[in-house]
Structures are given as C-alpha cells and as structure tokens.
C-alpha distance (Angstrom), angle and dihedral (degrees) to the residues before:
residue distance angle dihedral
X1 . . .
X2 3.67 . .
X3 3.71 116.9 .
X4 3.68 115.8 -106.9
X5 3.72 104.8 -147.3
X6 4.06 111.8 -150.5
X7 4.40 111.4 -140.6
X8 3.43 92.3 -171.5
X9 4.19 102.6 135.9
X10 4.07 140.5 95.9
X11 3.43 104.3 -47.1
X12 3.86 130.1 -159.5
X13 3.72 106.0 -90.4
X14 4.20 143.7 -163.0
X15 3.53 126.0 159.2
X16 4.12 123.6 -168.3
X17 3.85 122.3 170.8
X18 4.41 88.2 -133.2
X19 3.69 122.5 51.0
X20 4.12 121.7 -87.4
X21 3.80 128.7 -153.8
X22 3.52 105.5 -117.8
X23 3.80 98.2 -111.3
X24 3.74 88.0 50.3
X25 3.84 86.3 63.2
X26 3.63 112.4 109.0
X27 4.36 105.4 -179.0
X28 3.68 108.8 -145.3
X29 3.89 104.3 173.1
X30 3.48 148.5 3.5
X31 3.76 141.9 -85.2
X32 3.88 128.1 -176.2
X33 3.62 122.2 -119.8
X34 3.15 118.5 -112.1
X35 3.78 95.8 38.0
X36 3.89 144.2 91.4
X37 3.48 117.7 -118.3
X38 3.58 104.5 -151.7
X39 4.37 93.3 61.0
X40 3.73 97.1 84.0
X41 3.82 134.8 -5.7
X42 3.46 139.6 48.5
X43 3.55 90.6 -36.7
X44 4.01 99.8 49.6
X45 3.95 116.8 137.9
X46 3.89 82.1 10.0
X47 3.62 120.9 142.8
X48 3.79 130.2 -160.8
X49 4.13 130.2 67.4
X50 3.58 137.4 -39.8
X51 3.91 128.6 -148.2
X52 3.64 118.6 -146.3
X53 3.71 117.0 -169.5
X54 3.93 132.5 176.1
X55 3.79 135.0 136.7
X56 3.71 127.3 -124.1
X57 4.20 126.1 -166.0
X58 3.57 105.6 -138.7
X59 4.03 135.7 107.6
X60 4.08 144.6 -167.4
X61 3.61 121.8 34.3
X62 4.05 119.7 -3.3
X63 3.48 147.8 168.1
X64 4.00 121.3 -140.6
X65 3.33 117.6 -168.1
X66 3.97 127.7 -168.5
X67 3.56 115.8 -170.3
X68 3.81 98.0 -150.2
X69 3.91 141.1 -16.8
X70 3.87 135.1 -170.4
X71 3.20 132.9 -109.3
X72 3.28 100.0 -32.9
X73 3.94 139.4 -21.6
X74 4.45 145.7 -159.1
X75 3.43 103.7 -161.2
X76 4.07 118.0 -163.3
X77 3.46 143.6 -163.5
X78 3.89 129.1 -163.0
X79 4.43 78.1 -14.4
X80 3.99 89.7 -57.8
X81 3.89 117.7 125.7
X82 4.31 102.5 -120.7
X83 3.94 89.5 168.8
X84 3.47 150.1 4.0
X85 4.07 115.2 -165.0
X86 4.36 127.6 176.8
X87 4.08 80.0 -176.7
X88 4.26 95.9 113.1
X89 4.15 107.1 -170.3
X90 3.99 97.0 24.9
X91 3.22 132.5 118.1
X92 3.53 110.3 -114.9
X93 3.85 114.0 -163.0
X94 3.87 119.4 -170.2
X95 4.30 119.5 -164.5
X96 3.90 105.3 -174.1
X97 3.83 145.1 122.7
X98 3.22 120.6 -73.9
X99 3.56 107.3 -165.5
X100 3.81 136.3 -114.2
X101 4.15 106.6 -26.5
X102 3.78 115.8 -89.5
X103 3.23 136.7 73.0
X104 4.24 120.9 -12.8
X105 3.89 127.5 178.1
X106 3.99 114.4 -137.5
X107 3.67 116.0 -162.1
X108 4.00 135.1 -168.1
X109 3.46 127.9 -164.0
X110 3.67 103.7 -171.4
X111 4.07 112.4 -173.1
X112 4.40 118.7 -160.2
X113 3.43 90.5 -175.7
X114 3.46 118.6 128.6
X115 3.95 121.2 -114.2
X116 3.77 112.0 -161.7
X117 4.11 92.7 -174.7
X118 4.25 107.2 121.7
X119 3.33 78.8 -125.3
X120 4.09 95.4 73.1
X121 3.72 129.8 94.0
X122 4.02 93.5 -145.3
X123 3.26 122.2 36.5
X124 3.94 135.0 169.6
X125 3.73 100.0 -100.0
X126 3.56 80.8 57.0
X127 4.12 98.2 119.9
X128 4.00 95.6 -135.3
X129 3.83 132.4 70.1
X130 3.91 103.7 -91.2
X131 4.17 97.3 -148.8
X132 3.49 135.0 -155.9
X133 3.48 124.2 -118.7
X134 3.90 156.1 39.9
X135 3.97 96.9 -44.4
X136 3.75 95.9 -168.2
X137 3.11 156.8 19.8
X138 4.27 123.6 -50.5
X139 3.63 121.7 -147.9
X140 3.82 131.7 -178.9
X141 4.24 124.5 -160.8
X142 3.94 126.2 -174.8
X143 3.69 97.4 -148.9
X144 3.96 132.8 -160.7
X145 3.36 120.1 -114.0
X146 3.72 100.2 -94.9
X147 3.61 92.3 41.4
X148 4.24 122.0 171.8
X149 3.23 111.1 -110.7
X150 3.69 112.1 -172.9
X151 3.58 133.7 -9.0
X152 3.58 128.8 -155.5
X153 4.03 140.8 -174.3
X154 3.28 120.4 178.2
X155 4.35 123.0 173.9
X156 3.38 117.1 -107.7
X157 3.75 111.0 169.0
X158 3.91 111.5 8.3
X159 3.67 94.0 -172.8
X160 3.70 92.7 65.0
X161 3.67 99.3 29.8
X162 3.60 99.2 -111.8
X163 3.86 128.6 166.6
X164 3.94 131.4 -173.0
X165 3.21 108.4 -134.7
X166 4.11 125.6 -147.6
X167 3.78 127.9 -173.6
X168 3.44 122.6 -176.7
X169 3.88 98.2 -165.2
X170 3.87 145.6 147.9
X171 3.85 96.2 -145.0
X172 3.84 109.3 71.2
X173 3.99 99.1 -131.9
X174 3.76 132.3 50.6
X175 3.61 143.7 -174.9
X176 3.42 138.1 -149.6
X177 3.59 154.6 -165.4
X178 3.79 145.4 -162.9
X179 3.32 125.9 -140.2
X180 3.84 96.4 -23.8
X181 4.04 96.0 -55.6
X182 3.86 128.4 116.4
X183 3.71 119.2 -23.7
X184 3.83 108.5 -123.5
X185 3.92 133.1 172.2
X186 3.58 115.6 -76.6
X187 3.81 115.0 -108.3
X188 4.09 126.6 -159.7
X189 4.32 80.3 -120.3
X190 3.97 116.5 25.6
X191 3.86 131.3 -177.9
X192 3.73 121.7 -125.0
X193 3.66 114.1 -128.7
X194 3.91 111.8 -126.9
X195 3.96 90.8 -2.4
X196 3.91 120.0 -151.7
X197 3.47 115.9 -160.9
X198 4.61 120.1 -130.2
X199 3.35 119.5 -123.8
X200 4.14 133.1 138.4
X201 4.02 87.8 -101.6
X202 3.87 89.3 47.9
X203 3.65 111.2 21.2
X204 3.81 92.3 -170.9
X205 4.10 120.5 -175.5
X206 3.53 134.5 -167.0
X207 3.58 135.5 -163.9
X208 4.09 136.2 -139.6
X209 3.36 127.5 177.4
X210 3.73 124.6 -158.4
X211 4.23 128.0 -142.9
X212 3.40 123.2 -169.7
X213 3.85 103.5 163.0
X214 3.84 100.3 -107.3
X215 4.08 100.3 35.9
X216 3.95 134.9 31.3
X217 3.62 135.2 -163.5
X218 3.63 147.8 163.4
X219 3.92 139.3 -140.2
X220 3.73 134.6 -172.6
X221 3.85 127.7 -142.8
X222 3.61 151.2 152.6
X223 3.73 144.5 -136.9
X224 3.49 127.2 -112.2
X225 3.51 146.2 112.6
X226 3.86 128.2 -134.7
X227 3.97 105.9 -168.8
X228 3.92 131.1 148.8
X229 3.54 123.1 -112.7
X230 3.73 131.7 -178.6
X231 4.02 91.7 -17.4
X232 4.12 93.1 -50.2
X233 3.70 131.4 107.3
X234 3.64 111.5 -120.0
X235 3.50 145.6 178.6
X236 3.54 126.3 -151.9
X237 3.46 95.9 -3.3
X238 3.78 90.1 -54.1
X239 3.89 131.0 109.0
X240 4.15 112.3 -115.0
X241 3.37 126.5 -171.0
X242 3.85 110.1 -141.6
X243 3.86 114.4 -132.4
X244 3.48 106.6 -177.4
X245 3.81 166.0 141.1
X246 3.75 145.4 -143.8
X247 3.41 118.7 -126.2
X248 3.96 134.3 -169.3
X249 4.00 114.6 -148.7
X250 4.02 91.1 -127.7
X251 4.36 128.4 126.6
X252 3.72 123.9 -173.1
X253 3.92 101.9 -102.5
X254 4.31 96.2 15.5
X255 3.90 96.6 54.7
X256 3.86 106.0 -171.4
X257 3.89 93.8 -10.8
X258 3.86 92.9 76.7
X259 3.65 109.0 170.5
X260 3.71 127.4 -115.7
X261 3.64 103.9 -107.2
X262 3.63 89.0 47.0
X263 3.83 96.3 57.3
X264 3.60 89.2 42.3
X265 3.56 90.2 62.4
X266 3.61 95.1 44.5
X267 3.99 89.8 57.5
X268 3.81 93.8 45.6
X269 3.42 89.4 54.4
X270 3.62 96.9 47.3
X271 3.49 89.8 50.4
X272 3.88 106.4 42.0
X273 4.27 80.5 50.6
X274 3.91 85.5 65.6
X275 3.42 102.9 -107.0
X276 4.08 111.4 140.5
X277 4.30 97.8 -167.8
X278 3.85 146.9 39.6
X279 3.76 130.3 -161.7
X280 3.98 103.1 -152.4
X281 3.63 94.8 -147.0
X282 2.95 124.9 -129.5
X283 3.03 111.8 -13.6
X284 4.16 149.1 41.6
X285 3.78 110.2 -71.0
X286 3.87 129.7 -127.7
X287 4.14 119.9 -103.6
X288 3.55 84.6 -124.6
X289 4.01 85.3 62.9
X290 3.28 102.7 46.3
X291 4.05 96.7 41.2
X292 3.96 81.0 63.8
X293 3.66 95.4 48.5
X294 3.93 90.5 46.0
X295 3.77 86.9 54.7
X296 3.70 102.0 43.4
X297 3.15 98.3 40.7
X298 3.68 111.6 -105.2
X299 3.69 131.9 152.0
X300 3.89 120.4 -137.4
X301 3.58 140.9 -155.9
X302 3.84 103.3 -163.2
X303 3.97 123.0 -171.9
X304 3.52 138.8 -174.6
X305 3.19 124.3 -122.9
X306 4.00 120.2 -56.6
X307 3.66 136.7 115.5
X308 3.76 119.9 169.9
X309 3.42 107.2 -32.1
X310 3.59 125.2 177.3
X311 3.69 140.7 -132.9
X312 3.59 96.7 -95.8
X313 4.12 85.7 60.8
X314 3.34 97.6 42.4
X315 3.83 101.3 58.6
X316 3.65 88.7 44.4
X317 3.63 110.6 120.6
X318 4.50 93.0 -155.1
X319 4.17 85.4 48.3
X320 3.61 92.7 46.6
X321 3.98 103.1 49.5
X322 4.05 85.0 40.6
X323 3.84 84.7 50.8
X324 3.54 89.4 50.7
X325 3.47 103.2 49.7
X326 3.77 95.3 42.6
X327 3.78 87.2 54.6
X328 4.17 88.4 52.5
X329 3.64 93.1 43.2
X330 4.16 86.8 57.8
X331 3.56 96.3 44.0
X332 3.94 95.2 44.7
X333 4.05 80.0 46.1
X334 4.05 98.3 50.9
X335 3.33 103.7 26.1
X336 3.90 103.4 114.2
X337 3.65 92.7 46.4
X338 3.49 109.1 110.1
X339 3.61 96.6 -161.3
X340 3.97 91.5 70.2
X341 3.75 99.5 84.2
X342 4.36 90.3 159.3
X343 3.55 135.9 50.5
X344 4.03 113.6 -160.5
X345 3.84 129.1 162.0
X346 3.83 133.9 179.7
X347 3.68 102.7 34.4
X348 3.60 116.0 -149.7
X349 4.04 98.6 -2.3
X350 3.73 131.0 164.7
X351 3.94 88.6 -82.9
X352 3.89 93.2 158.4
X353 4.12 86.6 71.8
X354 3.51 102.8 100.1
X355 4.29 75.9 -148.3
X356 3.35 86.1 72.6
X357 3.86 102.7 71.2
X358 4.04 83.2 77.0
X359 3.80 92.7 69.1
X360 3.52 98.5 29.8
X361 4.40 88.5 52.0
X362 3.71 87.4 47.8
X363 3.83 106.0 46.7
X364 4.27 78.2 49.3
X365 3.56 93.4 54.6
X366 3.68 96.3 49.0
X367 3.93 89.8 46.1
X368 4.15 92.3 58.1
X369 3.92 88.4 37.8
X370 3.88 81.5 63.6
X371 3.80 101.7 32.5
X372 4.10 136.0 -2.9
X373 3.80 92.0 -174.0
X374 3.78 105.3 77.3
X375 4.53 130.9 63.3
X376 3.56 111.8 -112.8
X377 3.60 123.0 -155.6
X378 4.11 140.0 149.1
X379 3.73 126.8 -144.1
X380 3.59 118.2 -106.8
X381 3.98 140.2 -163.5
X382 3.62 108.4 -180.0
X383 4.28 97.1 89.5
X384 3.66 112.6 -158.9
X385 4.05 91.7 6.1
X386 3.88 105.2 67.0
X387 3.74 113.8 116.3
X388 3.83 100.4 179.9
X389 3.96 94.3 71.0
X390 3.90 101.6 93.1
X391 3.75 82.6 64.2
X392 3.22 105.5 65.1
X393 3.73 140.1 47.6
X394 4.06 110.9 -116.6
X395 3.95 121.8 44.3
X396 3.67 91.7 -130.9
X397 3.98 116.4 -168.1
X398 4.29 128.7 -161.9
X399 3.86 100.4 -159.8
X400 3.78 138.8 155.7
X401 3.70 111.3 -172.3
X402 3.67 107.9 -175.9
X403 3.59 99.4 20.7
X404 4.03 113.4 48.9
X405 3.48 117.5 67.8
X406 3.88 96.9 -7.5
X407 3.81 127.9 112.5
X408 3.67 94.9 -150.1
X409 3.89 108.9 136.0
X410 3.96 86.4 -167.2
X411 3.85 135.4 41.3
X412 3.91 118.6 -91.4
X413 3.23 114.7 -170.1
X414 3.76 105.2 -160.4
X415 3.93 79.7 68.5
X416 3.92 89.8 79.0
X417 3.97 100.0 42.2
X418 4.19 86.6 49.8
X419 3.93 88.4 50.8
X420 3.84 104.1 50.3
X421 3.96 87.6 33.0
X422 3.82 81.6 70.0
X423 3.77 106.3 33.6
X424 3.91 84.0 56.8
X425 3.75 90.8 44.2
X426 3.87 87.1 59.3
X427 4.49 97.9 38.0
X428 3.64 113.6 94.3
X429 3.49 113.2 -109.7
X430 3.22 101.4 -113.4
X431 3.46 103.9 46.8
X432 3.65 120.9 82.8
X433 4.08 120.4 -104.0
X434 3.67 114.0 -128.9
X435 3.93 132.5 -174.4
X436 3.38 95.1 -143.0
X437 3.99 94.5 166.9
X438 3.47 126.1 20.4
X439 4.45 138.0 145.6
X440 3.80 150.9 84.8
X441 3.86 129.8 -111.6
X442 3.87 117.7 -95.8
X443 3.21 127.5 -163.6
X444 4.31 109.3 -151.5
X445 3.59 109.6 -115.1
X446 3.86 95.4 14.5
X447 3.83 114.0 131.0
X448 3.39 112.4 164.0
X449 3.89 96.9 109.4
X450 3.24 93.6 -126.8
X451 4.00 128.1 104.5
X452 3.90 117.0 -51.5
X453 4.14 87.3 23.7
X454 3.78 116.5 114.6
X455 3.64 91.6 -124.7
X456 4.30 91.9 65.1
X457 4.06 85.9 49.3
X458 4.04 91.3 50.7
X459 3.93 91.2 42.1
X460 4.05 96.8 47.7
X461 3.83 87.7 44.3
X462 3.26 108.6 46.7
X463 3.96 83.3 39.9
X464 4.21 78.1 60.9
X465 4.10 90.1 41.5
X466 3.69 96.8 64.0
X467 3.91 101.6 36.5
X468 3.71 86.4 54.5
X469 3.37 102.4 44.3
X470 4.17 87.7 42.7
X471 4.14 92.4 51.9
X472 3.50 113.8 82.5
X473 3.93 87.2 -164.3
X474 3.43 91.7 64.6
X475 3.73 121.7 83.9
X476 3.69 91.6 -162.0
X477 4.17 141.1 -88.8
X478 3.60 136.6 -95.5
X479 3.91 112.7 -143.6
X480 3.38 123.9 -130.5
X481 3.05 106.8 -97.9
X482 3.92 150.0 -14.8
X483 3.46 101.1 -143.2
X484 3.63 146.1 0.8
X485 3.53 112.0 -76.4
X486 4.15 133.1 -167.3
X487 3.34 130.9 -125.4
X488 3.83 139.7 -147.0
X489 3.75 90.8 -176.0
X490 3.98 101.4 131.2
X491 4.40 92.0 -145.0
X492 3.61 96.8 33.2
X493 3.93 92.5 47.0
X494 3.99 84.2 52.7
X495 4.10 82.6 47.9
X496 3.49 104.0 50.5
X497 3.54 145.9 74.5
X498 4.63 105.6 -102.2
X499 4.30 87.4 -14.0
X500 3.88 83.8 -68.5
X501 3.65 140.5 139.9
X502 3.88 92.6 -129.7
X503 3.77 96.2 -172.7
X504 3.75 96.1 97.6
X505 4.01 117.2 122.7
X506 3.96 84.0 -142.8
X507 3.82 117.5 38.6
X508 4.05 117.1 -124.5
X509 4.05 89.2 -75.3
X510 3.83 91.2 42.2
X511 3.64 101.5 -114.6
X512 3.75 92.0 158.6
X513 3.87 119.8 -122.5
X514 4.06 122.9 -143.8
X515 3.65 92.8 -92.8
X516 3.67 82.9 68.8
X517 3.73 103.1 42.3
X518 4.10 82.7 49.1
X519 4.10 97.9 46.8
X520 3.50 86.2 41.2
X521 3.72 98.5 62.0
X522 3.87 97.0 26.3
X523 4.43 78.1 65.8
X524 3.65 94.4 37.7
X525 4.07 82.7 48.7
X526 3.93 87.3 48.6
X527 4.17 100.4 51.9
C-alpha cells in the first residue's frame, strides 16, 4: 500500500485582488491549509487571488488529491499549469508525473472573485458566502505502476447480502476481503460474509480490502436500499419519514474550512436532537462529513453545486458539461457511503423553462451512468409550474408558508395546512412529497412573538413538525436550515438582519433557538 502523504500545514502565502505572473509573485505571509483566507483577518470580505506555495520530496507517478477549493483554482507544478477547475467544493484529484525524485514546488492560485458569465458555477446572486481558499484537506501518493485507482461497492440485493463490485485497476486480477477474513478473487457481484444491514438505528459498516499485487487499498460501506414504494420513501423495504435539516459547512472565523471537531459536533448534535437526515446544501460534501454520517447514522441528500440559476445558464452548453462533470466527480466521490440515500443538483433553478429538461435529462443520465442504486431528485420553487419533475424520483418542494411573501406580523397556522394541501394536490401520486425547504428568520434573543423572534420560528415549525409527522402522504421535511449562515448577496445583505440568512434553528455558534428546543422534543416525544 502506497503511502499517502498528508500536506496539510502553513503554507507560503500572497494575496492580490488582479492576477500575477508567477515569477512576479513575491509570498509575504502565511495561510493554513485547509482554510479560506478571506473568513477572518486582514483579508476578510476581501476579494481577489490567493497564492499557495509549499514544496514536497517525492518523484515518478502520483496522485494529488485536494479535497475542496473556492471559487475557482490554477494549480502548478515545478511553474507548469496541470489544471485549471471553476468546480468550488469538489474534490479535485490529479494522477500525473512528477518528475525525477527530489524536491518539487506545488502552487495554488485560488481566485473568490465573482464571475457573472452563464457560463459559471458560482455566481454572486448565489445566496451563500462563496470563500476563498483551500477548503480541505491536500494529500500526495507516489504510486506503483499498476496502481488502484478507484474502488467501488455498491448493494445490489440486501436480502442476500450481495455487493457489486468495481475495480478500477492496472493489473488485470484482484482479490479481496471482507472484514479482515480470507482473501478470495474479486467477482463483478460478491456476497458479504455475516452481512449487517445500515440503517440510523443500526448504522452497520463493512470493510473490503482490495490486492492487486503491486498496490493495496481499503473502502468502507454499508447495506441498504432506498427505493420508492406506493408514493413513500423507504429504506430497506420500509417506509421512513424524513425529519430533517439543511445544513451549510460554514464557522464564524473558518468559513468553508470548518474543522473536524467542529463538524463532528455539529452532527452529534443533530443527531442526539432526533433528527435522522441532512441535505448538505448546496453543495458536494467533504469525506470527513459523510464518514460521520455513515457512522452515526445519518441519512444525506448531497448536491452539486446549484443555486438558482437561470435560463440563460441553463442552456449554456460550457455550464452544462461543467455541471455535468461536477455532478460525476461527486457521485464517483460518495458513492460507497451508505448514508447518501439522494442525489439532487441545481437547487432552486428556472425549472418552469421547458429549456431546462436538457440539463435536468443530462445531469440524470450521468447520475445512473455512475450509480442505479440511489433516488435522485432537485428542489424546486415554482408549485404547479415545474416541468422537470417527471424526471426524477422525489417531488421535492422549497416553501415558506408564513414567512415569504406574507405580511403577517404573527404566525397563522392555517397558512401551513393551505400550502401543503396544494403542493400535494399538484405531486403525482406516486411520487413521494418532500419538504425540501421550509422556515422563518429568528433573531437570538428576540421575544416579541412577532416576525424575526424565536418564538414565530418555534410556532411555524413545530406547526410543520406535527402535520408532517401526522400525514402519511408525506415522506417528511427538511428545515431550513441548521445554522445561521452569511451572506455576500448584495440585495439580500441590504434585506436581512447582520447580511445573514437568519433562518437557522441554531445561530452561527450553535446556541440553539426555541425552534430547536421544541423540534427536538416533539422527535424525542415521537421515538
């Protein structure tokens, strides 16, 4: 097994708001790695580039792998260009020589300005902080010659136990072996000795490793199936009501670089409150991430990334291949997690464009080129209008009865029973109906009971809560959202409350609100 070497560490750092030529680059200070260097600091709300510098000893073939980079990045070896990538929050992974063995200089020039071109994957409007920086983590192999590339197992019949089994190898033969027993020969389907099956009760894992004679590795996965069955979401072959929330990976002071024992604590505690599933909006998540959620027991709708993009962008051939490919690059990524149950892309898109069933077909295609064992679905806002829904699997609905577009100062409650009396009205029957979206804006320590006060959020929510969990034809509702998030939106930093999306249950440190004290014991009421 080739040693992975990690280069996470100060690196040498410049920043400039207009482009350099990298022998005009003079470094004058440091920057960690992972980390974004525009969420605290001297250079905090800056935009413009970043140079990263370090040197590595290593030579002949190798993979470098960085986990995530924002917006978008050049990244150099030895001063030669060996990839340009627009594709903020995915994993970019890099096989290529490295040159004779010694000492090499990797550079990356990471650029948070904002591109408005339909052609770009993040864009201003977008209604999230786009940060600056190397998100997370950067690794660097020397691999042998017939090196594995990728490994992937994927359930196939979780009744018997069965696995298919892919290998993306150099050496012609493989062998494998569960859990630390026998090594056998690897098969295109395998059975799983003394199976377990994964659920969020019993978040069972199995092992495999993989031999090829020069290069060994190992993956973990689960089994479980997530189907549809008589309009319901289900998993293995039961009906589950989805109790949710979305959640962006963002901290006060680390901005998309949050560290691990800070997003460990944020699943715990979404977890231990009763909640069985997160939507990482809006964007793909980190392995770190969805290790945890494998392992607690999570479920998780992951996305690329996509957040209200317009006509103009959707028809446009450069933002549809990039969509594409970002989209296969998360599923190739995820895709022995068992926690990921749904696939979803472009959230809140101009879906009502009949133009848009071109991107919509083609970012479903390359999802079941990659893997036919998981629902696919995007989140939609235009009720009644969408015509993208036939094509995917889950009827999934952004709404905010009693908030958006209503001049009620205090919480009605016949608002919500109206709302998803018509959404259902309008959802194929047997398609499952998902609150994708769904929340008011509180203000912490506001308790006037009127809008922006935490006691509005608690009433509208748990108002949500109980007609859910009541309504056998809904399969469930993700709240909107975790935490408090910022925003570099110019209108909706005018609009809200400190340039934040205020609609988070916990604010940005996750001091938790009423809403959450009250959905947290209406679930702990329910188990």
């Amino acid at each position: 097994m080739a040693k992975i070497e990690s280069l996470d560490s100060l690196w040498d750092f410049k920043f400039s708001e207009t482009e350099l030529a990298l022998e005009e680059i003079v470094f004058d200070s440091k920057q960690p790695v992972p980390g974004c260097f525009d969420a605290s600091g001297e250079h905090r709300y800056r935009r413009g580039i970043g140079y990263y510098r370090r040197t590595v000893r290593c030579g002949g073939l190798v993979r470098l792998t960085i986990g995530a980079l924002g917006l978008r990045a050049g990244i150099y070896w030895d001063a030669k260009p060996i990839r340009r990538t627009q594709r903020a929050y995915s994993r970019e992974v890099l096989i290529f020589d490295s040159g004779a063995a010694g000492e090499h200089e990797l550079l990356i020039a990471v650029d948070n300005r904002y591109d408005e071109a339909p052609s770009s994957l993040f864009r201003r409007d977008y209604d999230f902080y786009g940060y600056g920086g190397i998100y997370r983590s950067v690794t660097l192999e020397e691999l042998p010659k017939d090196f594995i590339e990728s490994v992937q197992v994927i359930p196939e019949d979780i009744a018997e136990g069965t696995v298919r089994v892919k290998i993306n190898s150099a050496a012609e033969h493989c062998k494998v072996a569960f859990d630390g027993g026998a090594w056998v020969d690897c098969a295109p389907v395998m059975r799983v000795p003394d199976f377990k099956l994964w659920s969020p009760d019993s978040p069972n894992l199995h092992r495999m490793a993989v031999d090829n004679g020069s290069d060994r590795t190992e993956v973990v996965f689960g089994l479980r199936r997530a189907d549809v069955r008589d309009g319901c979401f289900c998993l293995n072959g039961k009906p589950l009501k989805i109790f949710g929330v979305n959640r962006h990976n963002a901290y006060p002071g680390f901005g998309a670089a949050v560290p691990l024992e800070k997003l460990e604590q944020d699943l715990r505690m979404i977890k231990e409150a009763g909640f069985n599933t997160i939507r990482g909006s809006h964007y793909p998540q980190s392995e770190e991430m969805l290790t945890l959620c494998d392992r607690l027991g999570l479920l998780v709708w992951e996305e690329s990334l996509g957040w209200g993009d317009q006509a103009e962008a959707l028809t446009n051939p450069v933002f549809i291949s990039e969509q594409c490919e970002q989209t296969r690059q998360m599923v190739q990524k995820s895709i022995n997690h068992p926690s990921v149950v749904i696939w979803g892309f472009l959230n809140e898109a101009e879906t009502k464009d009949s133009r848009a069933r071109q991107i919509v077909s083609a970012l479903v295609r390359t999802i079941r080129a990659e893997d036919t064992s998981r629902l696919i679905s995007y989140a939609t806002m235009f009720r009644g209008k969408d015509v993208c829904m036939d094509l995917v699997d889950i009827a999934a609905y952004n709404t905010y009865p009693g908030w958006g577009g209503t001049a009620n100062l205090f919480f009605d409650p016949a608002v919500v029973e109206r709302d998803f009396e018509e959404l259902m009205g309008i959802t194929p029957p047997e398609k499952p109906f998902l609150i994708s979206e769904i929340g008011a804006g509180a203000l912490i320590g506001t308790h006037h009971r009127r809008r922006w006060s935490e006691e509005y959020q608690a009433e509208l929510l748990a108002c949500v809560f109980e007609y859910v969990r009541k309504n056998p034809r809904c399969s469930g509702v993700i709240v909107w959202q975790f935490c408090d998030t910022e925003t570099d939106n110019n209108i909706r930093v005018l609009e809200r409350p400190r340039g934040f999306n205020n609609k988070g249950i916990v604010d940005e440190y996750r001091r938790p609100k009423l809403a959450w004290l009250q959905l947290e014991a209406m679930l702990k009421a329910s188990e």
